[in-house]
N, CA and C atoms as an extended XYZ file, in Angstrom:
327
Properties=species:S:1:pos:R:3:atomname:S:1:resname:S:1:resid:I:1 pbc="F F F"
N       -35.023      -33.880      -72.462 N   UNK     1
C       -35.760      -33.124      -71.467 CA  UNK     1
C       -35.675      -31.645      -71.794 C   UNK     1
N       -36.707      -31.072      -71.888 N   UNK     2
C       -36.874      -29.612      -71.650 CA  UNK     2
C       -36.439      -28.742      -70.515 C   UNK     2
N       -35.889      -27.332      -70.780 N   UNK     3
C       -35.702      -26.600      -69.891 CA  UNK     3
C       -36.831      -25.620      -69.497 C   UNK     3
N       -37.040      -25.413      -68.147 N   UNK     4
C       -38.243      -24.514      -67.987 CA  UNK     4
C       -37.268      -23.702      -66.867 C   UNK     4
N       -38.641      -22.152      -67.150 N   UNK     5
C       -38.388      -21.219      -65.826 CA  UNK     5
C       -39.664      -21.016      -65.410 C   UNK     5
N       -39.990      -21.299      -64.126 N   UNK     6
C       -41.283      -21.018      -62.908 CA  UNK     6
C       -40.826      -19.370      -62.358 C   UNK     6
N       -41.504      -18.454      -62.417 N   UNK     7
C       -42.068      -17.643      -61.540 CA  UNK     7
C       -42.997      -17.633      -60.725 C   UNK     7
N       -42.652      -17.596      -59.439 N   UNK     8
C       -43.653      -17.083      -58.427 CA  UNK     8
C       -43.587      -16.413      -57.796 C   UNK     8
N       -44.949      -15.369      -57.406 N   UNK     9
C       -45.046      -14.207      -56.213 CA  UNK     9
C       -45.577      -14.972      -54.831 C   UNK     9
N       -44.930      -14.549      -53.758 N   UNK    10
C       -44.896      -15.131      -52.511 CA  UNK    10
C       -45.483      -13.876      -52.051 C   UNK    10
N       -46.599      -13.983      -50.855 N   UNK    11
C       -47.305      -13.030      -50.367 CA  UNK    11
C       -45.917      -12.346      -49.286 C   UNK    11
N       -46.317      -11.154      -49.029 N   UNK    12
C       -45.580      -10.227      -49.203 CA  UNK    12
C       -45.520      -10.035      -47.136 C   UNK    12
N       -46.237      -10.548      -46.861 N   UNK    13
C       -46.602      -10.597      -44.970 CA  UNK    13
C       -45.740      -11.741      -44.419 C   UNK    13
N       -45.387      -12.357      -45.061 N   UNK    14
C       -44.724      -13.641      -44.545 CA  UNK    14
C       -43.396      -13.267      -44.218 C   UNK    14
N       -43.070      -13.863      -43.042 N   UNK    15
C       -41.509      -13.948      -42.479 CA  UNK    15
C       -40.613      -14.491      -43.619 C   UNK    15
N       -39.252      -13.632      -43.410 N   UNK    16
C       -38.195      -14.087      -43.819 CA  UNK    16
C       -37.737      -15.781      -43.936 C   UNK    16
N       -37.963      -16.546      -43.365 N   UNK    17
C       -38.036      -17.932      -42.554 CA  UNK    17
C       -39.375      -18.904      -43.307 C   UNK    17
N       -40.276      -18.272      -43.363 N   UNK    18
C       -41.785      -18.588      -44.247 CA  UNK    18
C       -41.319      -18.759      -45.520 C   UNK    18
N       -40.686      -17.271      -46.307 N   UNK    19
C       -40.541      -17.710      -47.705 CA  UNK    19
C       -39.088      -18.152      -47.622 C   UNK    19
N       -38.218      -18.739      -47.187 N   UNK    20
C       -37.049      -19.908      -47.444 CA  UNK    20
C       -37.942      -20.975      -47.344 C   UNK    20
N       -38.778      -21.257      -46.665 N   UNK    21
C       -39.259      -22.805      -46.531 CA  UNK    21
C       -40.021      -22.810      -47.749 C   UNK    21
N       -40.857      -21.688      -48.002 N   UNK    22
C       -41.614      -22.078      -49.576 CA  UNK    22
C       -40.439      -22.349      -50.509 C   UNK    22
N       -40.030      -21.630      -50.732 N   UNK    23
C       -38.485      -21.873      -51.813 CA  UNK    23
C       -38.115      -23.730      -51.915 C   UNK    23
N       -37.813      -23.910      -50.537 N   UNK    24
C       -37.113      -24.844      -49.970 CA  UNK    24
C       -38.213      -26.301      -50.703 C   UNK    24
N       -39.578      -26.244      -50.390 N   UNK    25
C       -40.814      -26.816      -50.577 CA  UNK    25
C       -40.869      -27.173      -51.906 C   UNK    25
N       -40.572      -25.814      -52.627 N   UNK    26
C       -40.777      -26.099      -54.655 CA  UNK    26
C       -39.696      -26.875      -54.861 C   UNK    26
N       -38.403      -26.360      -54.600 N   UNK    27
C       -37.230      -27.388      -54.852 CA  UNK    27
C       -37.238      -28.864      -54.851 C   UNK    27
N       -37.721      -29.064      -53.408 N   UNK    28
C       -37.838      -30.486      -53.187 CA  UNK    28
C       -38.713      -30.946      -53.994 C   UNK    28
N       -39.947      -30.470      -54.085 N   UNK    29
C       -40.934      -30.650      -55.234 CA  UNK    29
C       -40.338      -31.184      -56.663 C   UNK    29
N       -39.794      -30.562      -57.036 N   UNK    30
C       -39.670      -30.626      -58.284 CA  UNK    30
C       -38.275      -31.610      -58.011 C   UNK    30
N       -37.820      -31.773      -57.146 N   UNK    31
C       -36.342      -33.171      -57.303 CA  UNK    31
C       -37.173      -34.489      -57.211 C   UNK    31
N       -37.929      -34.271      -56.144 N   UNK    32
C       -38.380      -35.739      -56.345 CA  UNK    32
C       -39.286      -36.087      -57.202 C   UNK    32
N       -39.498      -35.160      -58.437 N   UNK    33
C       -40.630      -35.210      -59.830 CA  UNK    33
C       -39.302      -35.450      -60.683 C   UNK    33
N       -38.190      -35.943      -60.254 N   UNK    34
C       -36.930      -35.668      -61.363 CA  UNK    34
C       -36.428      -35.163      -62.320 C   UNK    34
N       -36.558      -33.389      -61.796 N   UNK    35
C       -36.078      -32.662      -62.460 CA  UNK    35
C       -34.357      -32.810      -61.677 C   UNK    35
N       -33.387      -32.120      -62.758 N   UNK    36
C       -32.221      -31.895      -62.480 CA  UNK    36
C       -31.958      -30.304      -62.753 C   UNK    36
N       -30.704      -29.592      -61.761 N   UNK    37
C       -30.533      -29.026      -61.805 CA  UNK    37
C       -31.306      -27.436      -61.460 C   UNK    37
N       -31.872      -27.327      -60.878 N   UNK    38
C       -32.756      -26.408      -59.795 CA  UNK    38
C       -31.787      -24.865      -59.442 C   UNK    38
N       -32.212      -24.062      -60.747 N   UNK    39
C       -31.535      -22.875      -60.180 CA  UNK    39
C       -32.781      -22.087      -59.478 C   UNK    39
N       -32.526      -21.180      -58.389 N   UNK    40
C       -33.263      -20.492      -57.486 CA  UNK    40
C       -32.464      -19.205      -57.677 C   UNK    40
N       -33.477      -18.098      -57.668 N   UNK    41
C       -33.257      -16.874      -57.790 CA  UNK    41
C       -33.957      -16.345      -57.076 C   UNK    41
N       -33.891      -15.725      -55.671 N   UNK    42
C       -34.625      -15.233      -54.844 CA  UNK    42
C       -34.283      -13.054      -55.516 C   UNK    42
N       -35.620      -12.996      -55.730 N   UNK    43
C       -35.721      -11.365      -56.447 CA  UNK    43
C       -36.481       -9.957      -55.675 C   UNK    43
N       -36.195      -10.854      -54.538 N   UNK    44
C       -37.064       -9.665      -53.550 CA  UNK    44
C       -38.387       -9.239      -53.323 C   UNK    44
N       -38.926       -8.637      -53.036 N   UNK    45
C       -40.045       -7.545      -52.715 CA  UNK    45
C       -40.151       -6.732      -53.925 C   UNK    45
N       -41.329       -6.736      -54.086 N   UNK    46
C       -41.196       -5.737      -55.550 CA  UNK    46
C       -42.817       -5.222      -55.509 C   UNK    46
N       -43.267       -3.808      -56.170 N   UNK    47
C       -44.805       -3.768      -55.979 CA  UNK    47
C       -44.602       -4.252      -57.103 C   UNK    47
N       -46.190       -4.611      -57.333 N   UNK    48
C       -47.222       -4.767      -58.539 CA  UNK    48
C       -47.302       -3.928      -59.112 C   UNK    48
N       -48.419       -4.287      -60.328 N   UNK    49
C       -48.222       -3.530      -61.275 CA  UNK    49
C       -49.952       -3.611      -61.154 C   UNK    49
N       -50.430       -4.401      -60.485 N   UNK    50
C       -51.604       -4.078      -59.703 CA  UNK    50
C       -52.067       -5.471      -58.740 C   UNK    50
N       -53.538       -4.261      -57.686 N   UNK    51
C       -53.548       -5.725      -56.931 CA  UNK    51
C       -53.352       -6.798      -57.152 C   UNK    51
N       -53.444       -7.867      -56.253 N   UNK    52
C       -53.657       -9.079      -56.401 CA  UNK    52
C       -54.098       -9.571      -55.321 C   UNK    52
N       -55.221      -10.014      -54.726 N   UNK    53
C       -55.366      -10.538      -53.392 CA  UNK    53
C       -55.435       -9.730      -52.342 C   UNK    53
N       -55.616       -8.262      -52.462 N   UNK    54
C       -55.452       -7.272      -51.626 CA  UNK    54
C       -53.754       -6.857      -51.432 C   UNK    54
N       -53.178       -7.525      -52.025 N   UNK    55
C       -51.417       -7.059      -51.735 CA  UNK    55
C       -51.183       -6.259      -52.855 C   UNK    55
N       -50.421       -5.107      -52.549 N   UNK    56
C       -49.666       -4.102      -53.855 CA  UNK    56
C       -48.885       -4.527      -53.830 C   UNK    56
N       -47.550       -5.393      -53.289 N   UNK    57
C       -46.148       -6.237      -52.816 CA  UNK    57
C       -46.083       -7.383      -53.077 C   UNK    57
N       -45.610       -7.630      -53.911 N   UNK    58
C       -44.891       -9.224      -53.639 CA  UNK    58
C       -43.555       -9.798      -53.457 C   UNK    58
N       -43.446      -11.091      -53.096 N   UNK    59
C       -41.629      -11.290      -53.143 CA  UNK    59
C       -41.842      -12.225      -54.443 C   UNK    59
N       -40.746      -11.952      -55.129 N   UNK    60
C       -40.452      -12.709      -57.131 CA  UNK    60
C       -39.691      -13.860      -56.385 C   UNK    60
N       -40.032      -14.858      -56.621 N   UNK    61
C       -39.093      -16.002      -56.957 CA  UNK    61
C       -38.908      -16.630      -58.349 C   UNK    61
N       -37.244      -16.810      -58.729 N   UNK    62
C       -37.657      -17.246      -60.107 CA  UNK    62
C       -36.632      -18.729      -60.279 C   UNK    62
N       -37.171      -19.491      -60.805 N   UNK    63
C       -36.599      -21.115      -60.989 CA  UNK    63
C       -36.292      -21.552      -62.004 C   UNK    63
N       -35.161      -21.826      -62.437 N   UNK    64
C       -34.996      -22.200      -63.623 CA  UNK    64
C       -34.132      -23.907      -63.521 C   UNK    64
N       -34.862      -24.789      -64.198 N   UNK    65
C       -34.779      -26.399      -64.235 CA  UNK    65
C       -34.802      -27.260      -65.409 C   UNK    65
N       -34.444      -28.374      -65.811 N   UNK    66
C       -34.406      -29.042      -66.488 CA  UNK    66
C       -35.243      -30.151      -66.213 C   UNK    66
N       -35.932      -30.959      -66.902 N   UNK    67
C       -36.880      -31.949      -66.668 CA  UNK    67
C       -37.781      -32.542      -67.363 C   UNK    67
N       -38.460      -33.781      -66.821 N   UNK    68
C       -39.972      -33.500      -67.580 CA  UNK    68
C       -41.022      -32.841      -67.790 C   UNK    68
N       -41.733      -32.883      -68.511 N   UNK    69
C       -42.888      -31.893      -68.480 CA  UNK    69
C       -44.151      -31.954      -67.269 C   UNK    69
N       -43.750      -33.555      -66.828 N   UNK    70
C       -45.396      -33.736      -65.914 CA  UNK    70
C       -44.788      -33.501      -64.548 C   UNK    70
N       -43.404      -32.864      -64.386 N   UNK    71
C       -42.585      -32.524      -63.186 CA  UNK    71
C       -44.042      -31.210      -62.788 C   UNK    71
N       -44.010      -29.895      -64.355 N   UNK    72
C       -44.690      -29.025      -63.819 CA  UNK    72
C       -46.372      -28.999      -63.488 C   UNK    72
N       -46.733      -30.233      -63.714 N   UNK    73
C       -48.235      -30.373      -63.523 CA  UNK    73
C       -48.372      -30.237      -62.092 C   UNK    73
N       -47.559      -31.202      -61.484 N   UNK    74
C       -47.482      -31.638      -59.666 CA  UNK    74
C       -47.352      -30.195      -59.132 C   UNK    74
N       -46.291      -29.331      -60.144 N   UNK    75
C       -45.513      -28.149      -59.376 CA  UNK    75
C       -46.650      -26.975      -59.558 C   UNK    75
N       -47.588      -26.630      -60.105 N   UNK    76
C       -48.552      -25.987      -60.298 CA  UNK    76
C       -49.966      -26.199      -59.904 C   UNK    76
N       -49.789      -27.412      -59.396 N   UNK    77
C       -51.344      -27.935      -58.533 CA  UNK    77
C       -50.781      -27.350      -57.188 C   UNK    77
N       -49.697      -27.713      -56.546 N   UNK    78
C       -49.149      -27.362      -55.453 CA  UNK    78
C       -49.211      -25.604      -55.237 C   UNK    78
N       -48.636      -25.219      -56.053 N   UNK    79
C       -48.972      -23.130      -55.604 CA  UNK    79
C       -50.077      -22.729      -56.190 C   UNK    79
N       -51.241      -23.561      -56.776 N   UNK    80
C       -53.037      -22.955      -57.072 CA  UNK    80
C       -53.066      -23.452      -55.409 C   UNK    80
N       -53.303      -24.406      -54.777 N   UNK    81
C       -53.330      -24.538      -53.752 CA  UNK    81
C       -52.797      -24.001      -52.468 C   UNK    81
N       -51.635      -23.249      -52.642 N   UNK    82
C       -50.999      -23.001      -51.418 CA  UNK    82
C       -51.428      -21.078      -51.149 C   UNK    82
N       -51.871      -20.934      -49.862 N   UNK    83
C       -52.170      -19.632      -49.878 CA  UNK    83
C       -50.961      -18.730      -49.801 C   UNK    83
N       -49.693      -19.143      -49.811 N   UNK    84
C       -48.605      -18.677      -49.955 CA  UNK    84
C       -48.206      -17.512      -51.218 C   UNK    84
N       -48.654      -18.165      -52.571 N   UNK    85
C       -48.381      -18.309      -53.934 CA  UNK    85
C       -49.543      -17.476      -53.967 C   UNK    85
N       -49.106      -15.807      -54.257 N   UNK    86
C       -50.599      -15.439      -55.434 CA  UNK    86
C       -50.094      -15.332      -56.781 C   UNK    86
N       -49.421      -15.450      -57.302 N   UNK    87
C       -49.285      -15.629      -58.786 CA  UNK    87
C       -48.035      -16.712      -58.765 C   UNK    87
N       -48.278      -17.456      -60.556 N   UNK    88
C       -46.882      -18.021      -60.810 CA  UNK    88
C       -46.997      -18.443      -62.578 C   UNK    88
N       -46.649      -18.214      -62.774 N   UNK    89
C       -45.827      -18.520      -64.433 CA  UNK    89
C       -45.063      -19.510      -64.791 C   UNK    89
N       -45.010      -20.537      -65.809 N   UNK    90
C       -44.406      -21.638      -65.896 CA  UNK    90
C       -43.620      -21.356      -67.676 C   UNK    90
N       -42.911      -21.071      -67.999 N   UNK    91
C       -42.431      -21.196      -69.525 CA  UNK    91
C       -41.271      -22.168      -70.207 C   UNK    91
N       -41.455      -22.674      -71.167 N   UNK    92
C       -40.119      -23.013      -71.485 CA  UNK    92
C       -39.439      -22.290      -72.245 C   UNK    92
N       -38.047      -22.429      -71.722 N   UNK    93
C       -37.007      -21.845      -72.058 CA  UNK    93
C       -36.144      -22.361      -72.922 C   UNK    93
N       -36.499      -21.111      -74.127 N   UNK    94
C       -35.778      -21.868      -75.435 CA  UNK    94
C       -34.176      -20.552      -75.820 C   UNK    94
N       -34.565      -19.843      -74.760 N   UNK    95
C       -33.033      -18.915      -75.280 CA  UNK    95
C       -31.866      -19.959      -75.182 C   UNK    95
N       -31.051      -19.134      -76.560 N   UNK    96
C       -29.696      -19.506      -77.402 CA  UNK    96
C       -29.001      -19.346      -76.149 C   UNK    96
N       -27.803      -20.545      -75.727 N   UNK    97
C       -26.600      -20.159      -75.668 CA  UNK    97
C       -25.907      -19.076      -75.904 C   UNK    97
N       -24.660      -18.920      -75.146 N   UNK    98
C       -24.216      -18.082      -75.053 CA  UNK    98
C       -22.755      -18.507      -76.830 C   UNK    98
N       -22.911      -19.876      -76.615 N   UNK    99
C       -21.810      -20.540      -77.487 CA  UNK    99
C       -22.853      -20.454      -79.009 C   UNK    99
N       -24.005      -20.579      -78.904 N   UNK   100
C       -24.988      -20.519      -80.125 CA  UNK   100
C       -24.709      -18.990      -80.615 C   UNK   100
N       -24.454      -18.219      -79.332 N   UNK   101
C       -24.628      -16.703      -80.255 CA  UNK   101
C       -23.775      -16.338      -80.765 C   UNK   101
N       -22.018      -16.936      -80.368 N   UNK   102
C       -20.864      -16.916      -80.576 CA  UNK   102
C       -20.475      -17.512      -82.179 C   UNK   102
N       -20.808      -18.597      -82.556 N   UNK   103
C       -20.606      -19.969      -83.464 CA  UNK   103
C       -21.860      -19.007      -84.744 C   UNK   103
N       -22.869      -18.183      -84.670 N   UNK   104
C       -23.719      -17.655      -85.767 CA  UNK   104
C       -23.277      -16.098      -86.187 C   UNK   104
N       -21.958      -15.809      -85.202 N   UNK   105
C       -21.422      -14.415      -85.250 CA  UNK   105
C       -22.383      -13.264      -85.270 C   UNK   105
N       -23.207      -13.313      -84.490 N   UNK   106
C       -24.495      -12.420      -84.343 CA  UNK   106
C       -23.763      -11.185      -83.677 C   UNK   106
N       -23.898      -10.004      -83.799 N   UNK   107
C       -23.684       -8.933      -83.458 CA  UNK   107
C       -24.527       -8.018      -83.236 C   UNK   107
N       -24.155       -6.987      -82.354 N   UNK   108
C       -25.243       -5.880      -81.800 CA  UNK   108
C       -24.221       -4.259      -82.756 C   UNK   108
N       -23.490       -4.465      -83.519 N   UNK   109
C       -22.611       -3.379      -84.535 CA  UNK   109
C       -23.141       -2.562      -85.153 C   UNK   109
């Protein structure tokens, strides 16, 4: 199984309470698509770097999971759809270990 990280911007008007339940929503999403391991990184309020939807603001959520790949098909039909979600990003994540960078004696010297 591949590792991926999801970004998404959560509209920026929504209650405190609104975006935990979106959070809450992708998670479950993606457990019962059987992914394992569901890290959540809630990144705040942040402006843009331009509109989007009439908002200069968004809140970053960022997810990082292990899984199948057709976990993110379900998980990306779900925030094109949700008026919650104006942007989101899906990548896989191929950064080295921390033990990979250790074991090739790579240095910043």
């Amino acid at each position: 199984m591949a590792s991926y990280e999801t970004m998404y911007i959560v509209r920026p008007d929504l209650a405190e309470e609104q975006v935990d339940q979106t959070i809450v929503k992708y998670q479950q999403l993606l457990k019962d698509q059987g992914v394992q391991a569901v890290d959540t990184q809630h990144r705040g309020k942040r402006r843009l770097a331009y509109e989007i939807s009439n908002f200069r603001e968004g809140i970053y959520v960022q997810m990082n999971y292990t899984g199948p790949g057709s976990a993110i098909a379900k998980l990306e039909r779900e925030m094109r759809i949700s008026e919650d979600v104006i942007r989101y990003l899906t990548l896989i994540n191929d950064s080295p270990t921390s033990e990979t960078e250790e074991s090739t004696g790579a240095s910043e010297e």
